[in-house]
N, C-alpha and C positions, 0 to 999 in steps of 0.2 A: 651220303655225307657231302656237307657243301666243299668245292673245291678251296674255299679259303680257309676252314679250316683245316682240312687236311694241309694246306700248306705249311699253317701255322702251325699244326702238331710236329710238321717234318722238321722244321726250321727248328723251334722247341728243342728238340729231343735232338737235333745234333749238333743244337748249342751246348747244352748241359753236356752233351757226352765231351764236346773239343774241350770246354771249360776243365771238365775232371780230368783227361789226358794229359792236358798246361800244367794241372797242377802237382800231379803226380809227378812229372818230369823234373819238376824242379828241383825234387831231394833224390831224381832217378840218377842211377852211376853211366858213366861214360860206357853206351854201347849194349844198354838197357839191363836189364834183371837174368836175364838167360843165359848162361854160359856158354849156352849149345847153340844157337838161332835157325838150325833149320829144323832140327829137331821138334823146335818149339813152334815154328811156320807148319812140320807137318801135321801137330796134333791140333794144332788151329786150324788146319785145309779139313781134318774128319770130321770137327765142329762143324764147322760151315759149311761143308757140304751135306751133313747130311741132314742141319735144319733148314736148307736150300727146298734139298729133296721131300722132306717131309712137308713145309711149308707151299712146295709147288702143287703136291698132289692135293692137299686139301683145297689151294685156291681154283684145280681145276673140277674136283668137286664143287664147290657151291657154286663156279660157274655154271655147268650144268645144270644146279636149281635156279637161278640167275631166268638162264637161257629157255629152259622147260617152261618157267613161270610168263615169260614174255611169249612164247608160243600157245599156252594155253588160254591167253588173255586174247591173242589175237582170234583163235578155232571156237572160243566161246564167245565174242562180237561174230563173226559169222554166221554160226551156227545161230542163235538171235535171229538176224536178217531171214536165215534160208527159213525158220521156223515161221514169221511171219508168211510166208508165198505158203506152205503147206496148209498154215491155218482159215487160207481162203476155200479149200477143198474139205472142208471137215462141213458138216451140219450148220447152217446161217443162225441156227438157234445160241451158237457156241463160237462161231468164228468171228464175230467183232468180238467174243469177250475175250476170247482168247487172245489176239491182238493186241488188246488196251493193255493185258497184263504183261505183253512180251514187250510194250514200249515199256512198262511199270517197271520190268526186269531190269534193262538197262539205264534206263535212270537211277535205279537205288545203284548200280555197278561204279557209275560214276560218281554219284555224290555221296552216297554213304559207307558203301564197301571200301571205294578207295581211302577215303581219309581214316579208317578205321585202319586198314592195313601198311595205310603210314604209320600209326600211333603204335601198330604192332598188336590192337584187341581185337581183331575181328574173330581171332582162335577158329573154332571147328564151326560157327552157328551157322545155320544152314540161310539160303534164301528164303525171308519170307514170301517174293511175289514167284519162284519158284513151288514150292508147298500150294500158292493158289492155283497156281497152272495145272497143277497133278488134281486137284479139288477139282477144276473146272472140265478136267477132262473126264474125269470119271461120270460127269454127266451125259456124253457123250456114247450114242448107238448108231454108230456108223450103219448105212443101210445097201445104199450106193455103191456099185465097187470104186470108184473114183476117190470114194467116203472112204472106205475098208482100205483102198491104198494110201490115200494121204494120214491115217489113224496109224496104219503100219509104221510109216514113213515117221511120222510124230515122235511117236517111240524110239525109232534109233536116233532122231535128232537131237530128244532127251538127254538119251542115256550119252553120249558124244557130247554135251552144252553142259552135264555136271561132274564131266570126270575132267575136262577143260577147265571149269572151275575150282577144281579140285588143287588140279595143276600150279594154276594161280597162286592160290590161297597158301600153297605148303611154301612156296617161293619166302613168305610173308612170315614164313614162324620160324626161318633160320633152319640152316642143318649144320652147322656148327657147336657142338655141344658144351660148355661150360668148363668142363675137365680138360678138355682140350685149347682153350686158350689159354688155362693156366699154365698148362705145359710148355704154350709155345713163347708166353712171355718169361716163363722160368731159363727157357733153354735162351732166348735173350740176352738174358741178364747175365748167364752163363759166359755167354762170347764178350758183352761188353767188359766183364771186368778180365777178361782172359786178356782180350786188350790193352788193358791200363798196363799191364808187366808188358808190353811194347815199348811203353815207355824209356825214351834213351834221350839223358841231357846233352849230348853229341850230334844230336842230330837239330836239323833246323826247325822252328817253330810251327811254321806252314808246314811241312812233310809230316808232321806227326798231327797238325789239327787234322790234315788230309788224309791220312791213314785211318782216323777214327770216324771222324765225318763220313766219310764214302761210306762204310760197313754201318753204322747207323741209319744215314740215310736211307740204304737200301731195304734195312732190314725191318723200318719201320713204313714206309712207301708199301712194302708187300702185304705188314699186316693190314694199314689201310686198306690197300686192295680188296682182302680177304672180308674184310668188314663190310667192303660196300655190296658184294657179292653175295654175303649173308643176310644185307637185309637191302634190296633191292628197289623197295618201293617210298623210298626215303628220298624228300627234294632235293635236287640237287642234280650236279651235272651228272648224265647219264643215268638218273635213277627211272627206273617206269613208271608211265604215266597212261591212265586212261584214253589213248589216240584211237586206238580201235574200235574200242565202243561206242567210244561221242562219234567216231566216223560212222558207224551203223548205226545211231541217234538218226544222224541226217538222212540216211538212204532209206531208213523206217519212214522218217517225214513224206520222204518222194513216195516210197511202195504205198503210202495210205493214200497220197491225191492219187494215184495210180488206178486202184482198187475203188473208189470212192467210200471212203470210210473218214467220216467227219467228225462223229460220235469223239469225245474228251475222252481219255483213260481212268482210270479209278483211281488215278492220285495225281499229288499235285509236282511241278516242275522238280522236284527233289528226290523222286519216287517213292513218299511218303503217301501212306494210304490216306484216301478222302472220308 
């Protein structure tokens, strides 16, 4: 989520709440609705604490997929590069094809995966230049043992580049479930109107916007939080962005004048096939 809206949802939402505490206050009796006031502060400290509690662990849950999905993003541009250097030790029948397709891999990562998993449709579909790789390998009769170990080797690179992309991808479908937001904005609502019986026309105007404002503020700042952690790959400040790939874009560049492999890839700059 962009930082300016978020601002502006913050700003929002603890206008409206100060708005509705002013107003309440105005027909509120001298020293507010509670007869009791600590009694009433302490069943508002279990409120609060324990949608504190509940809303901390979830936001360090989807951290976590946050966190996994930006690690897997970076082990699967790696894994890319290292796949490249092994595809030089396979069969020359198979190793520039191999090659074109692992630069084809990373280009569809950046230009199409990604904006897809911003939109939030990329769901489970598999890579297509991935599915070619598995095709083009199965052509492949290692004979050499250099051959027999770089084919070994291929294989775990595989298997390590689609569970990496795995990673990624689940980042991108949220693990924050539906039921549970409603909950969390329900128990919200809960605390906000628990607050309006705060209201006391005895007290000063500023201390009661500020009583309500604060616990607003905060409480909606978190769900933002919680929100950008669930969907991670959304522009904006701190959301992920393809760096690691278009970085191993480049170093694919160098490894090919490297190796001298000049031959075009089988798609075009978008990783659209030709």
């Amino acid at each position: 989520m962009k930082l300016v809206w978020a601002t502006l949802i913050i700003v929002a939402a603890a206008g409206i709440a100060v708005a509705a505490m002013l107003l309440v206050r105005r027909n509120a009796p001298d020293g507010g609705y509670f007869n009791d006031g600590d009694r009433a502060s302490g069943v508002f400290g279990v409120l609060a604490t324990g949608f504190s509690v509940l809303l901390g662990f979830i936001v360090f849950l989807a951290f976590e997929t946050y966190d996994g999905a930006r690690a897997g993003a970076e082990v699967e541009a790696l894994i890319v590069a290292q796949q490249v250097e092994t595809a030089q030790f396979l069969p020359s029948a198979v190793a520039g094809e191999l090659t074109g397709e692992l630069v084809c891999y990373a280009r569809s990562v950046v230009h199409q995966e990604w904006p897809r998993m911003e939109a939030g449709t990329l769901g489970e579909d598999i890579s297509p230049w991935g599915a070619e790789l598995f095709r083009t390998l199965k052509t492949v009769q290692p004979e050499t043992a250099s051959e027999q170990a770089a084919y070994g080797k291929w294989l775990d690179q595989t298997s390590t580049r689609e569970e990496a992309r795995i990673d990624r991808i689940h980042g991108a479908l949220g693990v924050v479930p539906a039921p549970l937001w409603l909950m969390l904005f329900l128990i919200f609502a809960v605390i906000v109107v628990y607050m309006l019986f705060f209201a006391d026309s005895g007290e000063r105007t500023v201390v009661q916007a500020l009583l309500m404002g604060s616990v607003v503020t905060t409480i909606v700042a978190m769900l933002l939080l919680l929100r950008f952690f669930d969907h991670p790959f959304e522009p904006g400040v701190g959301g992920l962005r393809p760096v690691a790939m278009e970085r191993t874009m480049v170093i694919l560049d160098q490894q090919l004048r490297v190796v001298d492999r000049s031959e075009p890839p089988p798609c075009d700059a978008s990783g659209s096939s030709r």
